[in-house]
N, C-alpha and C positions, 0 to 999 in steps of 0.2 A: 486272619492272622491275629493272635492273643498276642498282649502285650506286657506284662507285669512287670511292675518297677517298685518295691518297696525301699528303694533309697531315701532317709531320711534327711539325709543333708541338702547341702546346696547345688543345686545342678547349675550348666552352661545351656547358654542356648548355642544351637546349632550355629558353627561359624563357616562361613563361606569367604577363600580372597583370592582376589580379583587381580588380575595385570591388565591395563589398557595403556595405548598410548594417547589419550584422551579422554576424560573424565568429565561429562557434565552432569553437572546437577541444578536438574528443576528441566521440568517437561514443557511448560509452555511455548507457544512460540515460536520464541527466541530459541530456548534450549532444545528445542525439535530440530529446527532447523538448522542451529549449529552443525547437532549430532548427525545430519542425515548430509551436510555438505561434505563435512569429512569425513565420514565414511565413503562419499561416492568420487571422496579424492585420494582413496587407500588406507585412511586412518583407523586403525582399529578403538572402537569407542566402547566406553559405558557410559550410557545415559538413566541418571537418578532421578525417580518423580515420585513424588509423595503420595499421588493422588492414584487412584484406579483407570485414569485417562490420561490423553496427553491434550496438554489445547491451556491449560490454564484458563482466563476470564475465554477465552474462546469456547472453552469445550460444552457441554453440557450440564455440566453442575452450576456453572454462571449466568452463560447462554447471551454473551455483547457480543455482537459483531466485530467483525474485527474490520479496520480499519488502518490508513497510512495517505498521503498525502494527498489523494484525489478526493479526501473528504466530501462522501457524497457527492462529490460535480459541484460544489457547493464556493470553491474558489474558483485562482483565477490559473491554474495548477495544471494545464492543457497535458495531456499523454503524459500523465504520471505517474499513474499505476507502477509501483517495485517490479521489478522485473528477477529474472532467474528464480530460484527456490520455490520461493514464494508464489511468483506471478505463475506457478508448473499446477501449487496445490490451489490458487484460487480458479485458474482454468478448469482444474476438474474436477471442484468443488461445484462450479455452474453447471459445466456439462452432467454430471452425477445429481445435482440437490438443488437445484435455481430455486424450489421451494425455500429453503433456507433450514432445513429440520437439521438443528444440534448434534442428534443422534447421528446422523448419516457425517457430519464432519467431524466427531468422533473416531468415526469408523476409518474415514478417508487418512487420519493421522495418524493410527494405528498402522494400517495398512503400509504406509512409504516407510515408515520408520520396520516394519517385520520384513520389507521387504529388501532391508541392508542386511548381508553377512556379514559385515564388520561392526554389527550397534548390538549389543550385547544391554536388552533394556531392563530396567529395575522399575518396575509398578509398585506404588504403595511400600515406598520405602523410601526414610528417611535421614540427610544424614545428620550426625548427631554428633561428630566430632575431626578434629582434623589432625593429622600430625606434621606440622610444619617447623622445619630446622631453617632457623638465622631466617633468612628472606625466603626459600621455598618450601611449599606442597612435597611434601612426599606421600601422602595415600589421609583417604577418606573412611570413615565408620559409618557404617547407615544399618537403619534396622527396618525390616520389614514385618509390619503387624501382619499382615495375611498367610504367610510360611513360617512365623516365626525365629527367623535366620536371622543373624546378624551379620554383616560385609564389610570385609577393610578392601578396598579398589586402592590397586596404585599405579602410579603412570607418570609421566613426564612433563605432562600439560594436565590446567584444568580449567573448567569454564565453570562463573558461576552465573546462571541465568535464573535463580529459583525468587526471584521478586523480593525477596526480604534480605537476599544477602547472608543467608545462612554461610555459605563456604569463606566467602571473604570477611565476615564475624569472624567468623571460629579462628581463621588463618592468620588473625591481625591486619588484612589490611586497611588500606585508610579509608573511612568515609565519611559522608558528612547526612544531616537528618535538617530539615527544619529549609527555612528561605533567609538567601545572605543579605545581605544589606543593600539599598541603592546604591551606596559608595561601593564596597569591595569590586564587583564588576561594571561599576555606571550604568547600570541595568533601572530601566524609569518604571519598570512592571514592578519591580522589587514592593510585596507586601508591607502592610504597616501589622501592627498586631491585631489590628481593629478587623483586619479580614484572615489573618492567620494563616500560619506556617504551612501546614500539611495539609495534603487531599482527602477527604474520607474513603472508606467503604463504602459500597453497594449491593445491597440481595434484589435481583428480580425476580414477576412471578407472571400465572399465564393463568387466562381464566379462560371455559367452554362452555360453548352454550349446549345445550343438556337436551333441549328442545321441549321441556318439561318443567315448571315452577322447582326450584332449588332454595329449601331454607340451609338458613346458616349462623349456627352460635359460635361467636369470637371467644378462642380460649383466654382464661382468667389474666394471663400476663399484656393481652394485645393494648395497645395507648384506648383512653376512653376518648379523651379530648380532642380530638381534631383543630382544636382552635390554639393549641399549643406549637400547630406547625403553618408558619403565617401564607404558605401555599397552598392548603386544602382545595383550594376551590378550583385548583386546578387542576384537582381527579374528576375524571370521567371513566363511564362503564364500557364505553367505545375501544379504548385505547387497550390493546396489551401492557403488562404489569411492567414489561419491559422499555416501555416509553418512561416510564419515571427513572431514568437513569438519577432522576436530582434526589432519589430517597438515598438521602447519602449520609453515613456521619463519624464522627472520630478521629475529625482533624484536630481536634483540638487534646488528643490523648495519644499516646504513644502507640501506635499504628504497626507496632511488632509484637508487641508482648500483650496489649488491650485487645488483641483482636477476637476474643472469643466473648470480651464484654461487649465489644463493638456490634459484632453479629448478634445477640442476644436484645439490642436496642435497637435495632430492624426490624429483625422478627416482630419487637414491638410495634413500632411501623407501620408495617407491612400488614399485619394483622389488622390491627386498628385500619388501616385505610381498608381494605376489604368489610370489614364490617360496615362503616360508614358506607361506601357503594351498596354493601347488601339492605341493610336496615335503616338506615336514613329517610329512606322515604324519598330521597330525591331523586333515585335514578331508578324509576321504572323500568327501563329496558335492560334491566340488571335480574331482572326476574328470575328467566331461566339461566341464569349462568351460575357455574361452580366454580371454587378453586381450582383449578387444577394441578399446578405445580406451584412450591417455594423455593428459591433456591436454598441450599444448606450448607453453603459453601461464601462469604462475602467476598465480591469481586475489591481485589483491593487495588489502591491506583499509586498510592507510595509510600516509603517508607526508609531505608537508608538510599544514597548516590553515593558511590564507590569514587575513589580520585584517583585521575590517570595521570600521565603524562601533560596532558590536555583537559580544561575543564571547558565543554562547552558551554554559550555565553547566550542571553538575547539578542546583542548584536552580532551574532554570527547567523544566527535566525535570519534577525532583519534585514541587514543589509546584505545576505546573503555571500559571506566571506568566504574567501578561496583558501584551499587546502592545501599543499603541495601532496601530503598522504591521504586524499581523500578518498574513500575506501565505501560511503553507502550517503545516503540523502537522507532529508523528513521533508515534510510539506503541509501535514495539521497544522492545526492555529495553536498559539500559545496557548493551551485552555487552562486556566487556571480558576477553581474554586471556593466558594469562602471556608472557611476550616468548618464552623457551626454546621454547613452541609444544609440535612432539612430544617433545621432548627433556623436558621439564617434569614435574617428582614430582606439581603441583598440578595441580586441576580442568581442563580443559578450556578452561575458561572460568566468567567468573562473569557471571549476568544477573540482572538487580533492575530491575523493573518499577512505573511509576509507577501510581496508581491509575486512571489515564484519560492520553489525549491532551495533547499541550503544544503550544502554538502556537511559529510559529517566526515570527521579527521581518526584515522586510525588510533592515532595515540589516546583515543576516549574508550578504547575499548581491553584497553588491558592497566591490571592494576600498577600504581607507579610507586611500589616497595614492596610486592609479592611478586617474584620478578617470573613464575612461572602459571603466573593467573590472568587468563581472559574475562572479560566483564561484558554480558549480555543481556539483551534485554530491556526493564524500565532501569536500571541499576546502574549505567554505564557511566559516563564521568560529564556530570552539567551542574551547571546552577538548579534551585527550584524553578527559576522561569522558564530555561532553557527544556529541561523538564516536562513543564506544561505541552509541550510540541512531539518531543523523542518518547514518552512513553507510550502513543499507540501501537496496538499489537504489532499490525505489520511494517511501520517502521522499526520495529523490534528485529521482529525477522528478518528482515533486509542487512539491517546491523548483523547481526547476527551469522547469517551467510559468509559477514567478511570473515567472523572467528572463525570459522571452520574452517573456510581456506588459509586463512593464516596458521592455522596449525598445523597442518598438512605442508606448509611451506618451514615451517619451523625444523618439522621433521627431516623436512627432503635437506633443509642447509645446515643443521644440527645446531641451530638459533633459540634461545630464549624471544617471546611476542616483542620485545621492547628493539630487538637488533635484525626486525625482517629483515629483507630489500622491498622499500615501499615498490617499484615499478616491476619486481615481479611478480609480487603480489594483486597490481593492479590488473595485472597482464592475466595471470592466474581467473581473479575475479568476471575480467570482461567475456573469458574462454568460456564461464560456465551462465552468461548473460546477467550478469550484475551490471544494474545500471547506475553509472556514476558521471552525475550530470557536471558540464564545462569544463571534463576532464580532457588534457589539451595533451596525449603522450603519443609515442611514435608505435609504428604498426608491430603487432605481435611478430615476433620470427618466427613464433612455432606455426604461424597462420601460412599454408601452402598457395591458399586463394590470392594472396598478396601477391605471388609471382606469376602467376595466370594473367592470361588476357581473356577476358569476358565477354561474349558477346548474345546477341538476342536476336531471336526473331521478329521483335514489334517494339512498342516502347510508345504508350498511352500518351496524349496531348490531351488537353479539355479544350475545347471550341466552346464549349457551353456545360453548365450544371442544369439540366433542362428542365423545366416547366412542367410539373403538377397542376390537379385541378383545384389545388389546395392550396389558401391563403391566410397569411396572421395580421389582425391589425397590429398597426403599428402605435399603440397603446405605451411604446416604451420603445427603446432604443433597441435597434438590430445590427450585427456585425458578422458577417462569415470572414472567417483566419484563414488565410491562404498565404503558399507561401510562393514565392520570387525571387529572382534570380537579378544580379545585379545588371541594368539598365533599364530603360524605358519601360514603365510598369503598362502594362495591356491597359485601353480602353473598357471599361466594367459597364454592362447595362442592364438593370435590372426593368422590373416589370411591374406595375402599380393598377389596382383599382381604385374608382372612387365615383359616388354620386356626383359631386360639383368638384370645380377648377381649385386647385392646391396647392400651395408649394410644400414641395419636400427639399429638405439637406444631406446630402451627401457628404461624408467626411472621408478623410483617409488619415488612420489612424496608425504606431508605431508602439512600441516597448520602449522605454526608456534606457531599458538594461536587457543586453543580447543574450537570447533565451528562455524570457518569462514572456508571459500573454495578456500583461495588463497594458489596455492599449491608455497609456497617460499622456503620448503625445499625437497633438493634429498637425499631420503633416500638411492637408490640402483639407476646402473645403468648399462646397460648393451647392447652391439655392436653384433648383428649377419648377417651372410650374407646369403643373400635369393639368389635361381637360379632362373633364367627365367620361367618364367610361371604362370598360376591363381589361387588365394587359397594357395597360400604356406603358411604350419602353421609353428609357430613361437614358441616355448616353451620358457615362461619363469619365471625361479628359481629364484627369487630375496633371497631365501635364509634369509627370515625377520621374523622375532618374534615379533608381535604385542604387544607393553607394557600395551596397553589400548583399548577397544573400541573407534573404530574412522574412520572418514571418508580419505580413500586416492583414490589416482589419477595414475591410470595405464596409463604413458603420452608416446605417440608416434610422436618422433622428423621427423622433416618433411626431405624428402631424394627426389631429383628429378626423374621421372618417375617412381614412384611406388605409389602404390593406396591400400587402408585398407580395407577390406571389413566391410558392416555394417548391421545393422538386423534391421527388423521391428517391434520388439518386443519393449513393453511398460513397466518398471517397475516401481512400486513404488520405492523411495530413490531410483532408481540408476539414473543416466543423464553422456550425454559425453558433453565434452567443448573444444572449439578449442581459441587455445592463438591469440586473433586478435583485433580487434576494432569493436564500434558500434560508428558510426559516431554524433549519436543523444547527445549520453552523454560522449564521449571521444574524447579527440583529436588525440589516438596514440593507438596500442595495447600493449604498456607499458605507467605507469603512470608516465612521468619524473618530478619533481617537484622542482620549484626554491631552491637556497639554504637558509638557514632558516625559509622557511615556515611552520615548525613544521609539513609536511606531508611527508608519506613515499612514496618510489620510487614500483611500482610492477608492474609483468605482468596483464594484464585483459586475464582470461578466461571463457569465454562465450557458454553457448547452444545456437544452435537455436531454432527459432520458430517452431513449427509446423505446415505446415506438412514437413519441410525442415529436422525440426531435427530427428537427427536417431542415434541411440546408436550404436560405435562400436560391433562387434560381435567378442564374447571373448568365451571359455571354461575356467571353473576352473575347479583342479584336487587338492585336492577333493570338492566337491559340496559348492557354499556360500552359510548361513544360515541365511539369513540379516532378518530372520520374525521370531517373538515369539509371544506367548500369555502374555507374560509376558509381553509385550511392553504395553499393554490394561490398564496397573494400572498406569505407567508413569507419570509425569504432562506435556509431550510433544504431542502433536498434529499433527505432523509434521515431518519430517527427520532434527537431530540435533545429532551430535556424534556417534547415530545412525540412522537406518530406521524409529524407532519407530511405527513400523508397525506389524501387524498379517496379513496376508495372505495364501490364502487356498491354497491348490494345485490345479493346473490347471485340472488336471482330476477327483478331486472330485467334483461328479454330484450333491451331497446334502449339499455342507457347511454349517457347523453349529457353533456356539458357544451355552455354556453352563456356565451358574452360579450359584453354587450351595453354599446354605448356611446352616451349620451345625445347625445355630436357626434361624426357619422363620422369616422373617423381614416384616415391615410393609411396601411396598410399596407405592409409586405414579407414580413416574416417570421414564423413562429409556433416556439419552441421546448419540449417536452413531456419532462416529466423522470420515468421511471420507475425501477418498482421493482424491480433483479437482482440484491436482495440483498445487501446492502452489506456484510454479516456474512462470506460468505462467500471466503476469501482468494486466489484464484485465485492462487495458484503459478505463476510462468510454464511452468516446465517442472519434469517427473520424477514431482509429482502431480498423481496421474489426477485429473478432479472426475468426479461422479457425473451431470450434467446436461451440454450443451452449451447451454441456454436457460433459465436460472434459472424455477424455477415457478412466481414473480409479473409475471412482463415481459406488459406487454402487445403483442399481435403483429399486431391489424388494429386499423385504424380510417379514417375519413375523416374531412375536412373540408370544410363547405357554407358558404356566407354566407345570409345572409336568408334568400333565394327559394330556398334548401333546392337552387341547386345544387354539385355537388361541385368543388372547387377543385383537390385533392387524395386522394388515397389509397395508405396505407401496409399492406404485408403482411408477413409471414414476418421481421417485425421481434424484434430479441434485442439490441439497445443499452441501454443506460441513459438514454442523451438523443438526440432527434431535433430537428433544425433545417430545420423543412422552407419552403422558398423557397411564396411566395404570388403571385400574378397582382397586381404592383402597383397598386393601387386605393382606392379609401377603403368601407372597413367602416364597418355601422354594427352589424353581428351575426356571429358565429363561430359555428358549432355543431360539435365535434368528438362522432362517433358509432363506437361502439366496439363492438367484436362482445364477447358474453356466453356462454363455451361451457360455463356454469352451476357450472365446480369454482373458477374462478378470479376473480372478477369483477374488471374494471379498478381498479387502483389508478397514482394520478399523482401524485405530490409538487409538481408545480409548472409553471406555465405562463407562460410569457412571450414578449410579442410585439413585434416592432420593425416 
């Protein structure tokens, strides 16, 4: 087809407009996952993303892991992993990519978001202006350089998740840039200027070995001096490019508008340190290796905070303050770093970690004088302190999640974000497996499961976490977390080797605060002397009366030349933790903290990974009973004060559960909430995990009505939660039947049916 245009004048570019009833703009994350809540809550959306991916500092142009409060196993942060949205795409980002390849978590984000009929996406297009009357959004301008179109979207709601705040810029609303004072919030983190306001940018890069000598000339711009940046010495040819997250800089320059100078002085960087590894002469083993990638994109970490209703604080962090609208969590450490970035004499960075999780309060997530704008993302409404903790990705996302269901909720009540109903919304939230920790509200009515009577074929006791041929010395303090039921704590006996006669201590250790897992208080404790030899068992009486359900720490103090035995065994709610360091997120295996910084001092006790990690091997006398059915009606999903868990016994070959209701109900749907491990933090990309199917998921089962036939049947399942569609009808019996392949028996946190 010819095309001839001898028009002289000024032409239009091609205009395209848009109706949604939800509007985000900016792809990361946050704004993925907005868009893909509410669309799968009926909201018809456009999602706006500048970039040719979605993922933001996650995708591939950046390539950081993404991350939220499990901080590498690195706290004291037990089953914390974000759960719903989120916890859907890190589950089959492991199952699909446990390599960690960028490219394929690219693909995995593309993919949920093409597979909404209500997300109408916009790639590589940006928006460029807003039209907003008095206090609201009436529609958005964005242009797209790859079609050359120009878009006005209009809609009712809109979210701005795009990192710098481009929508609520444009819209007026209110934000704030820089770090406030110690006085305005009593905040003891509060910056002096000497370490400065804002966080820089970062470009990573990845180098391969060739298998072949690889020379290499630094182009004319790269830094010559290495000695200009007073951490040089801390490149190695070992490391991926990616491990210098600290080549950072441009805190100290406007981090909206500087940012293409900013990246430009990376690149310097970045270069110059490659060159140094290549030609230096000091790192031989840099031989055969090449560049291989730059990033071309700088991962940015901040830049304006939007203000809500609510500004979160460091002491909502710390002390972990209750919300009546609490709507999503965080659990990172405050990380905060010095503006200068690489350039900087100081730390890295500094992180102080609260003793457990902090709720995060609704009113931070919508603007408070755009009266029809959501705030998602790093963007959402805090101090700079508060900041240093809420802007990891997937506490992004998790925030995130709540905007989507709150527009969706907006819709259904014909509500402005500022006039939800917090407790439907929470209700809403918990429906689609939002986890919203020490949230204390009364059981869903849409939840049919609540009216049932439950019952089961078997129901797991532990006699014992049984004995391996495997043992750790005790070099350092050991504790397996278990949890208990209020009265008479069992008798614990564990199992010791040792050349010569030793006393070891036995402690019994608590949480000071119902719900975290730093064990800060000795309840009991207790000195015995082992003889020489292997397996000596160890009884021990702590003599305790349980006042409450709750999780405690059978802690074994470290004694030189003696060794604990440990088991292979895998439980639901239980894990062991050893008092040390994770170099990644801590400086120390206690957390020491300046005086006045409003943070407290504690030990860190940490699991390992797997396949490192391994549970003490204990006996209780008499049996712990850490599984009910009763745990199935709960609002918990997860191990929290309890296991919150049902579990079969291990030798019943036909598990089943049963829900019986004394007046048929009309059903649709049944949702089934298992166990992948909530502990474990799936990294999106760069760490390997050791599984692609965590080794508690249950992975067959069916379901029958009454007459025992099947309705249903699920296989070669590795989710955390399934929603499975029912033959509309009225039940008056369920039976979900589950295969037993005798190492793993079914375990399910929760069921509910609509």
């Amino acid at each position: 087809m010819l095309i001839i245009d001898n028009h002289s004048g000024e032409r239009s570019l091609k205009h395209l407009e848009l109706t949604a009833e939800l509007t985000v703009v900016g792809g990361g994350l946050a704004g993925t996952c907005a868009a893909i809540q509410a669309a799968r809550e009926g909201v018809k959306v456009v999602l706006i993303q500048d970039r040719p991916v979605l993922g933001g500092n996650a995708s591939s142009e950046v390539r950081l892991w993404a991350l939220g409060a499990t901080s590498h196993m690195g706290n004291n942060n037990r089953w914390a992993r974000e759960g719903g949205l989120i916890d859907e795409i890190c589950v089959e980002n492991t199952y699909r990519n446990p390599e960690g390849n960028p490219l394929m978590f690219d693909v995995l984000l593309l993919e949920k978001v093409k597979l909404e009929e209500n997300i109408t996406l916009l790639l590589n297009t940006a928006v460029f202006d807003a039209d907003t009357v008095d206090d609201e959004i009436k529609s958005v301008s964005a242009f797209c350089s790859q079609n050359s179109t120009q878009y006005t979207i209009s809609s009712p709601l809109f979210c701005d998740a795009s990192g710098d705040g481009i929508l609520g810029f444009l819209a007026g609303a209110a934000f704030r840039m820089g770090a406030e004072s110690k006085e305005e919030f009593n905040e003891g983190m509060a910056p002096d200027e000497g370490y400065g306001h804002l966080l820089g940018h970062s470009i990573y890069f990845y180098s391969k070995d060739t298998g072949k000598p690889v020379s290499y000339t630094a182009p004319a711009f790269a830094l010559k001096d290495l000695g200009d940046i007073p951490k040089y010495r801390k490149f190695d040819a070992k490391s991926s490019g990616t491990a210098f997250w600290w080549i950072e800089y441009g805190g100290r320059l406007d981090t909206v508008h500087a940012t293409e100078d900013i990246k430009w002085e990376l690149w310097k960087v970045v270069y110059g340190v490659w060159n140094h590894i290549k030609n230096s002469g000091e790192f031989p083993e840099a031989e055969n290796l090449t560049l291989e990638w730059v990033g071309t994109v700088p991962g940015k970490r901040e830049s304006r905070r939007f203000e809500g209703d609510y500004i979160l604080t460091q002491n909502d962090i710390v002390q972990q303050n209750r919300h009546d609208d609490a709507v999503s969590y965080g659990g990172w450490a405050i990380d905060l770093h010095p503006s200068d970035g690489v350039y900087s004499e100081l730390d890295a960075c500094t992180q102080y970690h609260s003793k457990g999780v902090y709720q995060v309060p609704y009113r931070c997530l919508y603007s408070k004088n755009i009266s029809n704008l959501f705030l998602a993302g790093r963007i959402i409404s805090s101090t700079h302190v508060a900041f240093g903790s809420t802007r990891v990705m997937i506490s992004c996302a998790h925030n995130a999640q709540a905007v989507g269901s709150a527009a969706a909720e907006c819709l259904k009540s014909n509500t402005m974000p500022r006039d939800v109903n917090i407790l439907d919304l929470q209700h809403r939230l918990l429906r689609s497996g939002q986890y919203i920790p020490q949230l204390d509200i009364a059981s869903d009515p849409s939840d049919l499961a609540q009216l049932a009577t439950i019952s089961t074929s078997s129901t797991q006791s532990i006699e014992s976490i049984s004995m391996s041929d495997e043992r750790v010395d005790l070099n350092c303090p050991y504790g397996l977390i278990f949890p208990v039921s209020k009265g008479r704590l069992p008798i614990l006996t564990s199992y010791f080797t040792s050349e010569k006669e030793a006393t070891v201590e036995l402690q019994l250790r608590s949480a000071s605060k119902a719900g975290n897992y730093t064990p800060d208080t000795i309840l009991a404790s207790q000195s015995h002397t082992i003889q020489a030899g292997e397996n000596v068992a160890v009884r021990a009486d702590f003599e305790y009366d349980c006042p409450i359900d709750q999780y405690l720490f059978f802690c074994i103090m470290p004694v030189e030349g003696v060794s604990v035995s440990l088991s292979n065994d895998v439980l639901t709610g239980i894990t062991t933790a050893y008092h040390g360091q994770h170099k990644a997120v801590a400086k120390s295996a206690v957390q020491t903290v300046p005086e006045e910084s409003g943070v407290e001092s504690f030990e860190f006790w940490l699991p390992k990974r797997r396949k490192q990690g391994k549970n003490l091997a204990v006996t209780f006398e008499p049996a712990l009973n850490p599984y009910s059915v009763e745990h199935l009606k709960n609002s918990y999903e997860r191990p929290i004060h309890q296991s919150n868990a049902w579990v079969a016994a291990a030798d019943d070959q036909s598990p089943k559960l049963t829900l019986n209701w004394e007046n048929p109900q009309k059903l649709s749907s049944l949702t089934i909430c298992l166990d992948t491990d909530m502990d474990h933090p799936m990294e999106t990309v760069q760490w390997v995990h050791p599984e692609r199917i965590m080794p508690l998921c249950v992975r067959k089962f069916t379901i029958a009505n009454e007459s025992g036939n099947i309705l249903t049947e699920v296989s070669n399942n590795y989710q955390t939660r399934l929603t499975i569609d029912l033959p509309i009808a009225e039940y008056s019996t369920l039976h979900i039947n589950f295969e037993n392949d005798g190492d793993t028996p079914p375990s399910v946190f929760k069921i509910i049916v609509n």
